[in-house]
C-alpha positions as CSV (number, residue, x, y, z in Angstrom):
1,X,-0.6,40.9,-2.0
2,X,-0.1,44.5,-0.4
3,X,1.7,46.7,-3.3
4,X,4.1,49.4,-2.5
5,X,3.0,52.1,-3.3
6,X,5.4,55.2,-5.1
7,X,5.4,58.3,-2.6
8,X,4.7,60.3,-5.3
9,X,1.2,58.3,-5.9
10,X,0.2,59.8,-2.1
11,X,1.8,63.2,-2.7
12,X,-0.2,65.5,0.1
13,X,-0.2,69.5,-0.7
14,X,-0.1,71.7,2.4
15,X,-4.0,71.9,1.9
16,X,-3.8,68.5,2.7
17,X,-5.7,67.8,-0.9
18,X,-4.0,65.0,-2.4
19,X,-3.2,65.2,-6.1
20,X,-2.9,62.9,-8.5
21,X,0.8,61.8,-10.0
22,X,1.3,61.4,-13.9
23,X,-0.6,58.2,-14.6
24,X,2.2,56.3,-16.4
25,X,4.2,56.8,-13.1
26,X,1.7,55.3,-10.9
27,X,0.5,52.5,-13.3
28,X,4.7,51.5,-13.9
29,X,5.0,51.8,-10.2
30,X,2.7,49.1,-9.2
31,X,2.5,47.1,-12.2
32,X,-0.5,47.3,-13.0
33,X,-2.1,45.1,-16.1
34,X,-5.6,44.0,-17.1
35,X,-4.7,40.7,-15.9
36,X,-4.1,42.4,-12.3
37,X,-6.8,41.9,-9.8
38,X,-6.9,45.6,-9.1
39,X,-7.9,45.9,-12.6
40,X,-12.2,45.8,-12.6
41,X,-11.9,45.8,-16.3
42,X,-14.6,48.2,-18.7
43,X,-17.6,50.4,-17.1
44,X,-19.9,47.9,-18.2
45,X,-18.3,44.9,-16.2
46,X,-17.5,46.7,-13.2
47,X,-21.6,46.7,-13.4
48,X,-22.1,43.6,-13.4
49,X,-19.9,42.7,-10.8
50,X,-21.2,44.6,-8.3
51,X,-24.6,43.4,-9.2
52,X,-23.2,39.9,-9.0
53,X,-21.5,41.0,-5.1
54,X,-25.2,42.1,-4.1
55,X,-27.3,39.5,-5.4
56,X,-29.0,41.5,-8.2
57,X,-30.1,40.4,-11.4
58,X,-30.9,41.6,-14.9
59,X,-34.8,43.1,-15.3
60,X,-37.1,45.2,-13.9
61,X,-39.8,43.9,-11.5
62,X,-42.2,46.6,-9.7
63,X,-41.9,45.0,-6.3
64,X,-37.9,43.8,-5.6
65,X,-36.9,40.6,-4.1
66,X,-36.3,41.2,-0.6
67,X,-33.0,41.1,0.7
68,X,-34.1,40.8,3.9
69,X,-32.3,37.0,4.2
70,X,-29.0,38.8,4.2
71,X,-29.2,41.2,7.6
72,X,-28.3,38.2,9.8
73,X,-24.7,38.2,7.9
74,X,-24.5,41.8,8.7
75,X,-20.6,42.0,10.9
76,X,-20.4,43.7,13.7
77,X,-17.5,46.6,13.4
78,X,-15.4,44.6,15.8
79,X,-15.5,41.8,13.9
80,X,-14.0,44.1,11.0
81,X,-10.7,43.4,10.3
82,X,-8.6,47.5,9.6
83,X,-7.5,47.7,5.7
84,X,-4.9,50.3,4.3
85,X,-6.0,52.3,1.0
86,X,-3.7,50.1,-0.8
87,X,-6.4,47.1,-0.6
88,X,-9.4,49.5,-2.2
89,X,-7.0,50.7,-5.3
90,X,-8.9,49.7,-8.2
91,X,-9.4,51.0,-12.0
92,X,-11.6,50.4,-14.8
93,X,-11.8,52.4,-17.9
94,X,-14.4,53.4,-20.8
95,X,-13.1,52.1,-24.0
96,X,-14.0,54.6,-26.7
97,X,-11.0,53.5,-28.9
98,X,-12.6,50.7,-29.9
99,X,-16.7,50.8,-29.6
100,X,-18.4,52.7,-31.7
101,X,-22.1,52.6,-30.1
102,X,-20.2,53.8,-26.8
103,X,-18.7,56.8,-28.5
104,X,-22.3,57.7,-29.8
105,X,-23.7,57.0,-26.2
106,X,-20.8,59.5,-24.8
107,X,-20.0,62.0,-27.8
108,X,-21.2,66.3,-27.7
109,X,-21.8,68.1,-30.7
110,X,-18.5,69.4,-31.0
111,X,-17.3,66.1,-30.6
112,X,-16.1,66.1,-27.0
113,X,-16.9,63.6,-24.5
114,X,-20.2,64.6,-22.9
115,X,-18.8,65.1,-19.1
116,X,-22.4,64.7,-17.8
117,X,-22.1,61.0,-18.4
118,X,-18.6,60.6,-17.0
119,X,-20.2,61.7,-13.8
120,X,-22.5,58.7,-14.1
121,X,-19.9,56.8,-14.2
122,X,-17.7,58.2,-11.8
123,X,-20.5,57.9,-9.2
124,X,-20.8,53.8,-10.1
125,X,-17.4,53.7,-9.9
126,X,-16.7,55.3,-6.6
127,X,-19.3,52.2,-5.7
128,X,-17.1,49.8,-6.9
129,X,-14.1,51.5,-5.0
130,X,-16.4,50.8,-1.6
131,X,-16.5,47.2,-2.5
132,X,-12.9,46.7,-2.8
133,X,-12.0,48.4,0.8
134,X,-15.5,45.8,2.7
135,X,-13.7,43.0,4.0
136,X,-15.9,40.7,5.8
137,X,-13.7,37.3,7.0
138,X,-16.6,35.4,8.0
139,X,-19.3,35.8,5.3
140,X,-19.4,32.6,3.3
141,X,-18.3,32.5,-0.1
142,X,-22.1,31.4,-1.8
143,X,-23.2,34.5,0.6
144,X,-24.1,37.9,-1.2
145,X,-23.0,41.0,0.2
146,X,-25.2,42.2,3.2
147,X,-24.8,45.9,2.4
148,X,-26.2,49.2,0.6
149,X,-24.8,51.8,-0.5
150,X,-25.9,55.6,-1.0
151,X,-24.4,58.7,-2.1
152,X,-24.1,61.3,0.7
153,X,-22.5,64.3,-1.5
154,X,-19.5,64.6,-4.4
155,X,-17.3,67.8,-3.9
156,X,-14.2,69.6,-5.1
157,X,-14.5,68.4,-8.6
158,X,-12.1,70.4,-10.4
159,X,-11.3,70.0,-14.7
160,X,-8.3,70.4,-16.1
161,X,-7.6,72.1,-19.4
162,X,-7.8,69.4,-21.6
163,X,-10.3,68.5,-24.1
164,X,-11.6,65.6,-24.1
165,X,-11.3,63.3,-27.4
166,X,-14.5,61.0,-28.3
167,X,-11.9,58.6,-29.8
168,X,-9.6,58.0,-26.9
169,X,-10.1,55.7,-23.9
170,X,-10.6,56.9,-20.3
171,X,-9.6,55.9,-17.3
172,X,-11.3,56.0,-13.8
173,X,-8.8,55.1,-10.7
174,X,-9.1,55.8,-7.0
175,X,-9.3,54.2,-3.7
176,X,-11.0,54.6,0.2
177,X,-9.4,58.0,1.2
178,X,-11.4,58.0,4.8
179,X,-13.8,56.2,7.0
180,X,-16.3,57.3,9.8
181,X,-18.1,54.4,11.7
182,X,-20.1,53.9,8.7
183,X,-19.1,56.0,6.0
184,X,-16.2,55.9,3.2
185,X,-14.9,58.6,1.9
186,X,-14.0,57.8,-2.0
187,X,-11.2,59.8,-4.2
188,X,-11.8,59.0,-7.7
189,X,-9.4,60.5,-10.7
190,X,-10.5,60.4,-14.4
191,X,-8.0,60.4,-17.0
192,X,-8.0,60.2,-20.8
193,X,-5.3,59.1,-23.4
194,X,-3.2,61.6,-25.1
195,X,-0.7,60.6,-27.5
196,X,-0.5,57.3,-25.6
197,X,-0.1,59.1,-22.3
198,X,-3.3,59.3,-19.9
199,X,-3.7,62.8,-18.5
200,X,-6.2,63.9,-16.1
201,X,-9.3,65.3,-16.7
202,X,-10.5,65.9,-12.7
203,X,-10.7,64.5,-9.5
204,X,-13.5,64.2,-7.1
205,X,-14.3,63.1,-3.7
206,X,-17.4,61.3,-3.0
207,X,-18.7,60.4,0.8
208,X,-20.6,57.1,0.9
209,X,-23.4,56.1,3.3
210,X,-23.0,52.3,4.5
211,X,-26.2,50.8,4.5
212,X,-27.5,47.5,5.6
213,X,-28.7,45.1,3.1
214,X,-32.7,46.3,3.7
215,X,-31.5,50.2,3.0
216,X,-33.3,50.0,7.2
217,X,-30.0,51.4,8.9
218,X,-26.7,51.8,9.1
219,X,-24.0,49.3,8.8
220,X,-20.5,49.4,10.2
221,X,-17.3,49.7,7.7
222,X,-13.6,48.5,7.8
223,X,-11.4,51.1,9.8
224,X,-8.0,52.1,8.2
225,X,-5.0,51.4,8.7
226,X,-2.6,53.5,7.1
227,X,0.3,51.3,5.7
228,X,2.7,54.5,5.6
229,X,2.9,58.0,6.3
230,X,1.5,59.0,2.8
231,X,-1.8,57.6,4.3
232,X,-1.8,59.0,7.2
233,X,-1.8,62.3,6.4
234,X,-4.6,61.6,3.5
235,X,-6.2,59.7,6.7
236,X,-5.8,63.2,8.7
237,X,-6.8,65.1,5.6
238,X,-9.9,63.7,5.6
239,X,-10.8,64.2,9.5
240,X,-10.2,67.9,8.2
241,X,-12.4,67.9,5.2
242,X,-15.2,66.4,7.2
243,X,-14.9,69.3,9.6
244,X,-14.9,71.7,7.2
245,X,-18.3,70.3,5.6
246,X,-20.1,70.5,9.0
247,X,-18.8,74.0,9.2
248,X,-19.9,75.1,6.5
249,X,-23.2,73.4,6.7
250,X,-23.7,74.9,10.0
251,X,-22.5,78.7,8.4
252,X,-25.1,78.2,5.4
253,X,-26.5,81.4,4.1
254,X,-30.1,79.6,4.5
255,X,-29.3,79.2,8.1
256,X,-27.2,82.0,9.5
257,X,-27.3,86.0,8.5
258,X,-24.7,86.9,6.2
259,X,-21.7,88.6,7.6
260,X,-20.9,91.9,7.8
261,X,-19.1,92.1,4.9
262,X,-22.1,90.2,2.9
263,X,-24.2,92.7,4.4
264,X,-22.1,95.7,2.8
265,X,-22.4,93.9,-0.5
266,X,-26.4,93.8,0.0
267,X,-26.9,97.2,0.3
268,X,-24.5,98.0,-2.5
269,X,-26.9,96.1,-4.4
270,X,-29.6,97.9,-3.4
271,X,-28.4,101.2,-4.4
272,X,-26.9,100.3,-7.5
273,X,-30.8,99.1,-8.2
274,X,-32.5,101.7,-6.7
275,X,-33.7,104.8,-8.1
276,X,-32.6,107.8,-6.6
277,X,-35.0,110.2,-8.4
278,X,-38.8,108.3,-7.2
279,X,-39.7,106.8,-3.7
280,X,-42.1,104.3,-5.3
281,X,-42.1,100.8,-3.8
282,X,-40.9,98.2,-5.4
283,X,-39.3,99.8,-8.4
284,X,-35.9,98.8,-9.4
285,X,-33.3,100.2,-12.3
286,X,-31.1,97.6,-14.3
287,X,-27.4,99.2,-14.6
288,X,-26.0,98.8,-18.1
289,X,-24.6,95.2,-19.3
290,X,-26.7,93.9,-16.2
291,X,-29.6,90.7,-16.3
292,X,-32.2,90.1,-13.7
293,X,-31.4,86.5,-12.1
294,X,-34.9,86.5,-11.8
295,X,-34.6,86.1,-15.8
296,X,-31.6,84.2,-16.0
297,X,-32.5,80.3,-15.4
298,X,-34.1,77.9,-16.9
299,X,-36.3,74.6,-15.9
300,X,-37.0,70.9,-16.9
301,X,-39.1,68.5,-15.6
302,X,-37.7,64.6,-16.1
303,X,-39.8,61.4,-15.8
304,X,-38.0,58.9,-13.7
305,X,-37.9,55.3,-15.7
306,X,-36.9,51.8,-14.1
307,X,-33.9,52.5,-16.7
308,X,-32.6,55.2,-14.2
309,X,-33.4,52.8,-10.8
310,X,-29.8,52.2,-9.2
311,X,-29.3,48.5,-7.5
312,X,-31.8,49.2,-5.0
313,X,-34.7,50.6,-7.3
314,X,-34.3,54.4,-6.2
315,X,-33.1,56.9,-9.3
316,X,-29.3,56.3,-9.6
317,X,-27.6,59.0,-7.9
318,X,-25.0,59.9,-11.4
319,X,-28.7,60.0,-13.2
320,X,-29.5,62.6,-11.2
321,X,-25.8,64.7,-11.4
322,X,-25.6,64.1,-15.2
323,X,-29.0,66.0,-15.9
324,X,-28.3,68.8,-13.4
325,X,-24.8,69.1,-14.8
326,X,-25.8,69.4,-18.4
327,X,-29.2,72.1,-17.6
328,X,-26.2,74.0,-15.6
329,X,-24.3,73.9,-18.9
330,X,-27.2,75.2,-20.8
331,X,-28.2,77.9,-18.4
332,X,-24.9,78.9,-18.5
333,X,-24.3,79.1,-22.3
334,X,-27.8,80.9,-22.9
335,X,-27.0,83.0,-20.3
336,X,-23.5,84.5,-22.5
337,X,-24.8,83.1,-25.9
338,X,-21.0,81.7,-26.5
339,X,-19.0,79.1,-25.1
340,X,-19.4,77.8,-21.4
341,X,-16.5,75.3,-20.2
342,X,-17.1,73.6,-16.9
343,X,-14.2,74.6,-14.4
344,X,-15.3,73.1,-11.3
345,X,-18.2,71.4,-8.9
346,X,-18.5,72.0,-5.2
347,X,-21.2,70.4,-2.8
348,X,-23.1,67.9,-4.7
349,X,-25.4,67.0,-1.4
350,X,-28.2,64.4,-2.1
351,X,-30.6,65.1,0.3
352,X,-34.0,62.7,-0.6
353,X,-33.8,59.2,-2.1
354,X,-36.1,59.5,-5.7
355,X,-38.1,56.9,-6.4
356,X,-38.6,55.7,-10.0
357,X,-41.8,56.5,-10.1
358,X,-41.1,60.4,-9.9
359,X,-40.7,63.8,-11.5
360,X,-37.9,65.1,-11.0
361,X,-38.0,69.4,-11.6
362,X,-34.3,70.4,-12.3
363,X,-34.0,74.5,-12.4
364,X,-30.5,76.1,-13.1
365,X,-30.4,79.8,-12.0
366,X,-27.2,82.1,-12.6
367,X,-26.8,83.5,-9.5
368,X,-23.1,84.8,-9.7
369,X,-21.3,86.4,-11.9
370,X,-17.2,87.9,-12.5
371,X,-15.6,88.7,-15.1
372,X,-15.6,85.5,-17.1
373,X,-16.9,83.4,-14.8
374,X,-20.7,81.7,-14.5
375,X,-21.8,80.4,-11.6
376,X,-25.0,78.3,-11.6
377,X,-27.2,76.9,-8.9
378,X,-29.3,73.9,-10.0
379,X,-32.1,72.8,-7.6
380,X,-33.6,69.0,-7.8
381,X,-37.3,68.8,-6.8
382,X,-39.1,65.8,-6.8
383,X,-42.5,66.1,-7.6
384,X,-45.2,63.5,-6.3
385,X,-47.8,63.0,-9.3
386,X,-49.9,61.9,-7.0
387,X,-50.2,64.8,-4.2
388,X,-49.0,67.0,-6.0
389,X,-46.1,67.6,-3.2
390,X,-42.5,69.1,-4.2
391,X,-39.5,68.7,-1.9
392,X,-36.2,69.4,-2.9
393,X,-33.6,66.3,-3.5
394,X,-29.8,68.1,-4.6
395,X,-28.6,71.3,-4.8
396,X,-25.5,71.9,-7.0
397,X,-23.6,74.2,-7.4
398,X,-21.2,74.9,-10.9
399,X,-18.5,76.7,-11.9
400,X,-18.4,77.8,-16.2
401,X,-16.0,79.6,-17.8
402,X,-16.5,81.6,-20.3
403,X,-13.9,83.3,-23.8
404,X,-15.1,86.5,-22.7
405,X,-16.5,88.8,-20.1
406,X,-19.9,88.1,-18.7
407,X,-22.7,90.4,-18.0
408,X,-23.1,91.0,-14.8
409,X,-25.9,88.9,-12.9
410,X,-28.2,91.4,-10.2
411,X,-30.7,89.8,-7.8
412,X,-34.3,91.7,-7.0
413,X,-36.0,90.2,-4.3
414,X,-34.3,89.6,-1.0
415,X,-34.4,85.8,-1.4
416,X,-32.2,86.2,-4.7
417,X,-29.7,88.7,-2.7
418,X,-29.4,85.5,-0.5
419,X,-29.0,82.9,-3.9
420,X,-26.3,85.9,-5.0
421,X,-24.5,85.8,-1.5
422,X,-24.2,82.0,-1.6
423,X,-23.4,81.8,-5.2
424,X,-20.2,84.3,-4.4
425,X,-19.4,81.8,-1.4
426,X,-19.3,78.9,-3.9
427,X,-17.4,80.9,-6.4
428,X,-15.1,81.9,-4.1
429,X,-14.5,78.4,-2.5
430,X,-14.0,76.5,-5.8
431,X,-11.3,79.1,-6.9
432,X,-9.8,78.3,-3.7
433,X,-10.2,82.1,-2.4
434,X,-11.8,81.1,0.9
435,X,-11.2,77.5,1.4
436,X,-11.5,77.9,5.1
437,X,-13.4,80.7,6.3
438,X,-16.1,80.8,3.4
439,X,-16.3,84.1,2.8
């Protein structure tokens, strides 16, 4: 049954970034109940069912079952029927209240929920969100679904003020926000309980690859149809965000010179670090409550596991954003020795499929710094045990706040001026200072 949706549910800023409404509103506006087919019920079944949907079963085996039955029920996009983002709505929640080996799974040291996993499960979820907006009319019922699915990037992930309680259920919600030929756009919100009221803790947008059911190519998705104007303009909202990505993937400091602006900044760097009293090469001065970024990371080398293998046997793509996320935590907090609360992630791009079988080298590096602020680029390298070769998976990019003022972070070599000029970009960008030209 199509639901009718409250305006305030699709409520579009002039940014055209849609936010999310109180949760008791939207929940009493469509009804929504655990009996309620929009309802996918905890983490742990929304698993299973979409292992059930592709055909997958419980255990590890070293060479997969082929799936390679499946492509001939692979629809053409004509044969596609359009859906609205009403059809993908769809929810599921982590129930801390009432499972005690799931707090320990989810729970920090200061007893906060460890945000590191709800990215895991943010990223499943988003999965789950793509299976709800595929509508194929004439697969048969006993038929599994002929698709794959792969993470293309996550972005504007920004957290709210609240602090999360290990004791109190969350909630994960969102639906298909856009659609290219073959890839879905997904806007997930995560929410926690708070005196019987869920309140959010962020919202992210994922973009999804379509795959076919061999991972071999691409596959075609359901167009939209918006079913009112609140849609459309999330609908034209994301024409503009994809845009924006491919402009400011083609305007990357590691493909263009900086600007002239950036270029100022450089060589203000490189008097402040300069000294003026010796013409020696290669010797640099550190100003006072300064740090070298060249001395300002850290690194960590993971084994992949079978235990990490997403439904088709490469590392699971939240796997991979939980460890980065909670390295850039630690860089962070060693970097000020206090206190380092995540504000916001930008530009979560997964560039290599892992196999289980790797090494995966995670390296957080502060490479921006203002007053309280900490921004951390973490690189993913996945190392071949074999050849020995190293090629980088995901960069991320995160945003830490700290109780106090920072030192100030100062590059050496001209590759770190570049890190530092792309750090400020990011920083920048995630405050919302240059959402459109990037400065």
């Amino acid at each position: 049954m199509m639901r009718n949706f409250s305006r305030s549910y699709f409520a579009i800023s002039n940014s055209l970034v849609f936010q999310r409404p109180l949760a008791s509103v939207l929940f009493r506006s469509v009804g929504l109940q655990k009996n309620d087919a929009s309802f996918g019920g905890t983490m742990a079944e929304v698993k299973e069912k979409i292992m059930t949907s592709l055909g997958l079963e419980e255990g590890y085996e070293p060479i997969p079952k082929t799936r390679e039955h499946l492509m001939k029920y692979l629809p053409k996009a004509e044969n596609l029927p359009p859906r609205s983002m009403q059809d993908s709505f769809t929810s599921a929640i982590i129930p801390l209240s009432t499972d005690k080996q799931l707090q320990d799974k989810y729970v920090a040291f200061l007893g906060h929920v460890r945000l590191g996993r709800l990215m895991e499960d943010m990223d499943l979820f988003a999965v789950w969100v793509c299976h709800q907006h595929l509508k194929i009319p004439d697969l048969p019922k006993s038929v599994h679904l002929p698709y794959t699915f792969v993470t293309v990037l996550a972005d504007k992930i920004t957290f709210s003020d609240i602090r999360t309680n290990i004791t109190e259920d969350i909630r994960l919600s969102g639906h298909i926000s856009w659609v290219g030929r073959s890839s879905m756009e997904v806007v997930v919100w995560l929410e926690q309980k708070d005196h019987g009221i869920y309140k959010k803790i962020t919202r992210a947008l994922f973009l999804f690859a379509a795959r076919n059911a061999t991972n071999t190519s691409s596959a075609p998705v359901n167009a939209i149809s918006p079913a009112s104007d609140e849609e459309r303009n999330i609908l034209l909202g994301g024409e503009k965000r994809k845009q924006n990505r491919q402009k400011i993937q083609a305007e990357s400091i590691f493909k263009v010179e900086p600007n002239d602006f950036e270029q100022t900044i450089m060589y203000d760097l490189y008097k402040r670090t300069t000294p003026l009293n010796t013409m020696e090469l290669n010797v640099r001065v550190l100003p006072g409550n300064c740090r070298w970024m060249s001395k300002s990371f850290i690194v960590s080398t993971i084994p992949c596991f079978p235990e990490n293998r997403n439904a088709h046997y490469k590392v699971f793509g939240g796997f991979i954003m939980r460890n980065a996320l909670e390295i850039s935590w630690a860089a962070a907090r060693l970097y000020n020795k206090s206190p380092a609360k995540l504000k916001h992630i930008c530009d979560i791009s997964f560039e290599k499929p892992v196999s289980v079988s790797s090494f995966i080298k995670m390296s957080a590096y502060v490479v921006y710094t203002q007053a309280n602020y900490i921004q951390v680029m973490t690189v993913a390298d996945v190392l071949d045990a074999a050849s020995g070769e190293q090629v980088t998976s995901n960069v991320f990019y995160y945003t830490f706040t700290t109780p106090s003022t920072v030192p100030e972070v100062l590059p050496q070599s001209y590759q770190e001026t570049m890190w530092y000029i792309q750090g400020r970009r990011k920083f920048r960008y995630s405050l919302g200072l240059d959402a459109q030209n990037n400065l």
